[in-house]
C-alpha positions in Angstrom: 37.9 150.4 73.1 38.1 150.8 77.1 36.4 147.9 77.8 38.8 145.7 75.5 41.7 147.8 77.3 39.9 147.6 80.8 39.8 143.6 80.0 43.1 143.8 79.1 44.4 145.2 82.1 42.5 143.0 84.0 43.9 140.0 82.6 47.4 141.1 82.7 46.9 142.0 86.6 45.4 138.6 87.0 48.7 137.0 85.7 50.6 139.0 87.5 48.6 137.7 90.6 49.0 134.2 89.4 52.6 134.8 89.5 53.2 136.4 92.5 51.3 133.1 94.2 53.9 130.9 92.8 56.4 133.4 94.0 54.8 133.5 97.9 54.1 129.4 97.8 57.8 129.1 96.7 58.8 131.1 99.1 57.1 129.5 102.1 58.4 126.4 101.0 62.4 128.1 101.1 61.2 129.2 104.3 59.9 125.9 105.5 63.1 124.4 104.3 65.6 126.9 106.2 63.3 126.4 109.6 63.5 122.3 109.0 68.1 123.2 108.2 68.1 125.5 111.2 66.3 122.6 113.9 68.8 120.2 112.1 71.8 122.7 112.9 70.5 123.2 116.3 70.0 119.4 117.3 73.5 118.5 115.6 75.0 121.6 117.8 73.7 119.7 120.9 75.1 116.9 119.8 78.6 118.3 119.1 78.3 120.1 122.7 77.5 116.5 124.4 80.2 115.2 122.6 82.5 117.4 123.6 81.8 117.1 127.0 82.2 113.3 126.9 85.9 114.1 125.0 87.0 116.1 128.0 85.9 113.8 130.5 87.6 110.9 128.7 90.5 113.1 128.4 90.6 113.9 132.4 90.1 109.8 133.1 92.9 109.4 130.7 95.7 112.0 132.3 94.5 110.7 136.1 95.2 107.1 134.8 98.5 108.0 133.5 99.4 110.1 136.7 98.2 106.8 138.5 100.6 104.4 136.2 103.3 106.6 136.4 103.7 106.9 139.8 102.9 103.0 140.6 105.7 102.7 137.5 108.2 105.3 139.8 107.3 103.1 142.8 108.4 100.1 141.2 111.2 101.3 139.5 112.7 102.8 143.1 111.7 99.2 144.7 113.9 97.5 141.9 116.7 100.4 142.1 116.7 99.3 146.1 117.2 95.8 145.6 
């Protein structure tokens, strides 16, 4: 009778074991999968960083060529005024 319930036990533990190794190789694969999201997440931050910085440049070429237009367009507009 304790051998049938030893061998019970025994078999219940191994299923148990069998279980918790799904459990861990599911995990590692979550885990995997977050690491692969979070180098994703990092390379797209750099990205949005160079981006940016390329935005704001534009935007500073863009308001010195307007302050350039405007003041050839007050230039002209006082030459016309003055003839």
């Amino acid at each position: 009778a304790h051998r049938q319930e030893f061998l019970a036990h025994q078999a219940q533990t191994q299923a148990q074991l069998t279980e918790l190794n799904g459990a861990v190789r599911n995990l590692t694969e979550v885990v995997h999968a977050f690491s692969e999201t979070v180098h994703n997440l990092a390379e797209t931050q750099l990205g949005l960083a160079e981006a940016q910085r390329r935005t704001e440049e534009n935007l500073q070429r863009l308001g010195e060529a307007f302050t350039a237009h405007r003041q050839e367009f007050l230039a002209h507009q006082a030459q016309t005024q003055a003839q």
